[in-house]
C-alpha positions as CSV (number, residue, x, y, z in Angstrom):
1,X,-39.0,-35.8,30.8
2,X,-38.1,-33.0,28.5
3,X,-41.5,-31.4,28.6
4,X,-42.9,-29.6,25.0
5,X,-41.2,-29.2,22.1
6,X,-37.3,-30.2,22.6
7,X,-34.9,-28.4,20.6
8,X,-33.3,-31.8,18.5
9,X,-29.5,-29.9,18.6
10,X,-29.8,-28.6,22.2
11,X,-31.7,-32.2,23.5
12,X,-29.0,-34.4,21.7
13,X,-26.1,-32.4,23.7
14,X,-28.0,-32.9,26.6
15,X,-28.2,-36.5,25.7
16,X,-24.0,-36.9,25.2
17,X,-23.5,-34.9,28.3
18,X,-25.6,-37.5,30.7
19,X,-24.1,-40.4,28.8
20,X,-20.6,-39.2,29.3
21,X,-21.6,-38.8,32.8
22,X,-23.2,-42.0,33.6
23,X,-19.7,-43.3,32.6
24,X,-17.8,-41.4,35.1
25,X,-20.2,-42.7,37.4
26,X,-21.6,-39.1,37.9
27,X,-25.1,-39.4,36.9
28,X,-28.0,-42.7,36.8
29,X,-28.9,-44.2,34.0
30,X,-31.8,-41.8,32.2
31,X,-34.8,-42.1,29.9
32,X,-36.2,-39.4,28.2
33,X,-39.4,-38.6,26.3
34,X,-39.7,-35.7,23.8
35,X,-41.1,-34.1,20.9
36,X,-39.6,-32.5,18.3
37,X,-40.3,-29.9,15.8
38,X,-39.9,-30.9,12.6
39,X,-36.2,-32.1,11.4
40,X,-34.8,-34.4,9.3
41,X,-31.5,-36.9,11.2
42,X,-29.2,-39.0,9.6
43,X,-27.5,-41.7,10.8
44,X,-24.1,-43.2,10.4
45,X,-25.5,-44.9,6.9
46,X,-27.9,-42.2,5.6
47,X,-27.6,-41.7,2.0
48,X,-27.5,-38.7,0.2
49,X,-30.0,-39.7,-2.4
50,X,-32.2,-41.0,0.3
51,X,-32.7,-37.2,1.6
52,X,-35.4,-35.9,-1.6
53,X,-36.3,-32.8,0.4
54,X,-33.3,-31.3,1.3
55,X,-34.7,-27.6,1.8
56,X,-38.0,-29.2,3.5
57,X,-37.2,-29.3,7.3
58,X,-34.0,-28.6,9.0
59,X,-31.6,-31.2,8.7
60,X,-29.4,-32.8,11.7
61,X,-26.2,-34.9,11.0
62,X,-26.5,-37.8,13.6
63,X,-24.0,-40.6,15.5
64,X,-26.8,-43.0,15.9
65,X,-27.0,-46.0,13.5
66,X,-29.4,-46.2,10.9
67,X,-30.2,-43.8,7.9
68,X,-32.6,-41.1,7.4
69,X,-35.7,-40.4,9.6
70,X,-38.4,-37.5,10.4
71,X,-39.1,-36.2,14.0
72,X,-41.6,-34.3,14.6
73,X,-44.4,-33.0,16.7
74,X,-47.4,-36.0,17.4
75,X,-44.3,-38.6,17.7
76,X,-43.5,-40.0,20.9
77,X,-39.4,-39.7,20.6
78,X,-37.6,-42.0,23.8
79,X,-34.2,-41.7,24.4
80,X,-32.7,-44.6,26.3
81,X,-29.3,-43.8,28.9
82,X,-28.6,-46.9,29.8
83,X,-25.2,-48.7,31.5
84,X,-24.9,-52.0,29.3
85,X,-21.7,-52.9,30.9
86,X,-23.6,-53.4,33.8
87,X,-26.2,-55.5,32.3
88,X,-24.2,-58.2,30.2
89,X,-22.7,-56.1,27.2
90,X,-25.1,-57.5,24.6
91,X,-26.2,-55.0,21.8
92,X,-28.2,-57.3,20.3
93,X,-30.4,-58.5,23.7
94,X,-31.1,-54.6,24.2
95,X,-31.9,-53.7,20.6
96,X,-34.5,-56.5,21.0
97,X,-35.8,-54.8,24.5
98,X,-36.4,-52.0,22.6
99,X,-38.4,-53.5,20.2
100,X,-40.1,-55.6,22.9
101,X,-41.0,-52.3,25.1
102,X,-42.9,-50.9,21.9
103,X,-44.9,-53.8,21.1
104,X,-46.0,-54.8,24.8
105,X,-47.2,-51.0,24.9
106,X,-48.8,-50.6,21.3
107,X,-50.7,-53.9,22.9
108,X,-52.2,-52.3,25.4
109,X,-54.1,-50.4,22.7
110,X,-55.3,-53.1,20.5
111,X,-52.6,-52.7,18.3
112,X,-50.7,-56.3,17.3
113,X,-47.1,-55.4,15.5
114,X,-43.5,-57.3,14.9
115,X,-40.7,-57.2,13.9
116,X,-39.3,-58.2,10.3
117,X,-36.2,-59.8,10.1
118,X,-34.0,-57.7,8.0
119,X,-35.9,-54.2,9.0
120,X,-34.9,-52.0,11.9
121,X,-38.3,-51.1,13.7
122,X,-41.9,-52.2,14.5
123,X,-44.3,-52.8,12.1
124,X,-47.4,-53.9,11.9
125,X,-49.9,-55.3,9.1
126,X,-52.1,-53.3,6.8
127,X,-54.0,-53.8,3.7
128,X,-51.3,-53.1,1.1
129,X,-48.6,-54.9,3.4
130,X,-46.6,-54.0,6.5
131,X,-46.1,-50.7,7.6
132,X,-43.8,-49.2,10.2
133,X,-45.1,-47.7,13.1
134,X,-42.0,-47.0,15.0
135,X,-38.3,-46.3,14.3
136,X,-35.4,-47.8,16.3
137,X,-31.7,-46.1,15.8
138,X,-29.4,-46.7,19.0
139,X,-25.4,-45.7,19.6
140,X,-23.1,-47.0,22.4
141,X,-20.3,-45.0,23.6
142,X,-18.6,-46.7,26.1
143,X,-21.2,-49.3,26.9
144,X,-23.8,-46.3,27.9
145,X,-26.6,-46.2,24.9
146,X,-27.3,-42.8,23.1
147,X,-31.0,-42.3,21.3
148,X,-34.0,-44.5,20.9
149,X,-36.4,-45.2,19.2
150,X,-39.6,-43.3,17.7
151,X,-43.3,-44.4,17.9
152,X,-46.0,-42.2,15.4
153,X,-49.0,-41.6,17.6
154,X,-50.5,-38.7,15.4
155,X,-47.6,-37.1,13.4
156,X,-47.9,-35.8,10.0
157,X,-47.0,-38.7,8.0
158,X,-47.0,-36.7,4.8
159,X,-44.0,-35.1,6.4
160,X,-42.4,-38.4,5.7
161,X,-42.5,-37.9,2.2
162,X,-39.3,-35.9,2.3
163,X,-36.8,-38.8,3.2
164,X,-36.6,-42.5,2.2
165,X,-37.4,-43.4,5.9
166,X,-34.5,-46.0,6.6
167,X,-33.9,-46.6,3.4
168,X,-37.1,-48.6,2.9
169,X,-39.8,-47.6,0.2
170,X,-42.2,-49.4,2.9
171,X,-45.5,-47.0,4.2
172,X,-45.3,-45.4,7.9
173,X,-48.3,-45.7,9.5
174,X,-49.3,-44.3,13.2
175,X,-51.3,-45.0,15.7
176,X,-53.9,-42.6,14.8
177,X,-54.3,-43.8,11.1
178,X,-54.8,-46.8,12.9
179,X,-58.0,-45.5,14.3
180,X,-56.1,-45.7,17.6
181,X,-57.1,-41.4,18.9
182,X,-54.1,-42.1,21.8
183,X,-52.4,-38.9,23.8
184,X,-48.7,-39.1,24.8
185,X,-50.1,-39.1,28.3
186,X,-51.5,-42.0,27.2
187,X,-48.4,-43.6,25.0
188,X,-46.5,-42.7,28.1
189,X,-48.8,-44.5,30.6
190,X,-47.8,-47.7,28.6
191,X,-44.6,-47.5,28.2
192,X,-44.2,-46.8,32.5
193,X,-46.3,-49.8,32.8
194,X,-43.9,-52.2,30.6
195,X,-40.7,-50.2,31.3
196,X,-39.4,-52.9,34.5
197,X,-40.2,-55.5,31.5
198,X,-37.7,-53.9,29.1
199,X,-35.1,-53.6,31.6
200,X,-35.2,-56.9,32.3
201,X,-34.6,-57.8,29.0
202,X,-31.8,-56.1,28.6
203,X,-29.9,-57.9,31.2
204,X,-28.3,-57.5,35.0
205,X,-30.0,-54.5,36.2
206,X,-27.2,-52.0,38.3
């Protein structure tokens, strides 16, 4: 674990570094958990018109797939290293780990979410209609995955108000606005407890 507040540029070197590694069979496969200051990332299909507050935060220019979303301090950010040519080579089986890891560990706080066919992320159900509660952008590079995913524990969700968040007009909610008072101890404590779950899912373990 990256402990405090993770510089996004300096952590996402870090990141490509230990994934070029675990390719050349110099480092093990790596998860990370951060938080960021504030920034604004795209990914490879972020739209210009999608970023409304240019000038707002700092914004980062990202490989990962997906468009624009907020980091920022009260968000659990995980950033998942691992060797998928070891574990079957199937992007869509470890996408839906991902997904799988965030619900089993919102459940262990009372908190029942899904996934929406047709939406990247994990949402669950509020009065006006779904609302996301974590993010999901992954990149492979040579079979070893690069980023994550995102789950709001107690960010600033007015933060969000700068960016189209994926490309969705959908509310992001967090775990907090859920009545949910959770620390990243806490968020982390869960996901340990369902990580060997995940890793499962996503195939042949090295």
């Amino acid at each position: 674990m990256l402990p405090g507040l993770a510089d996004y540029a300096e952590t996402l070197a870090a990141m490509e570094q230990r994934a070029f590694d675990i390719r050349a069979g110099n480092a093990s496969e790596a998860i990370w958990l951060v938080e960021h200051p504030p920034v604004y990332t795209g990914g490879t299909s972020a739209r210009a018109d999608e970023l409304l507050q240019p000038d707002r935060f700092p914004v980062m220019t990202t490989g990962r797939g997906g468009r624009y979303t907020y980091h920022g301090p009260g968000q659990r950010v995980v950033y998942v290293m691992l060797d998928l040519a070891a574990r079957g080579r199937d992007v869509r089986r470890f996408v839906a780990a991902l997904e799988h890891w965030v619900i089993d560990a919102l459940a262990d706080f009372g908190v029942e979410s899904r996934i929406i066919c047709g939406k990247v992320g994990v949402w669950v159900d509020g009065d006006t209609g779904p609302a996301k509660i974590a993010a999901l952008g992954v990149r492979l590079r040579q079979w070893v995955s690069l980023h994550g995913l995102a789950i709001n524990v107690a960010p600033d969700l007015e933060h969000f108000a700068g960016i189209l968040p994926c490309g969705l007009h959908d509310p992001v909610t967090s775990l907090a606005t859920l009545g949910r008072e959770t620390t990243m101890n806490e968020i982390d404590s869960a996901l340990q407890n369902r990580l060997g779950d995940m890793l499962r899912r996503t195939g042949i373990a090295p």
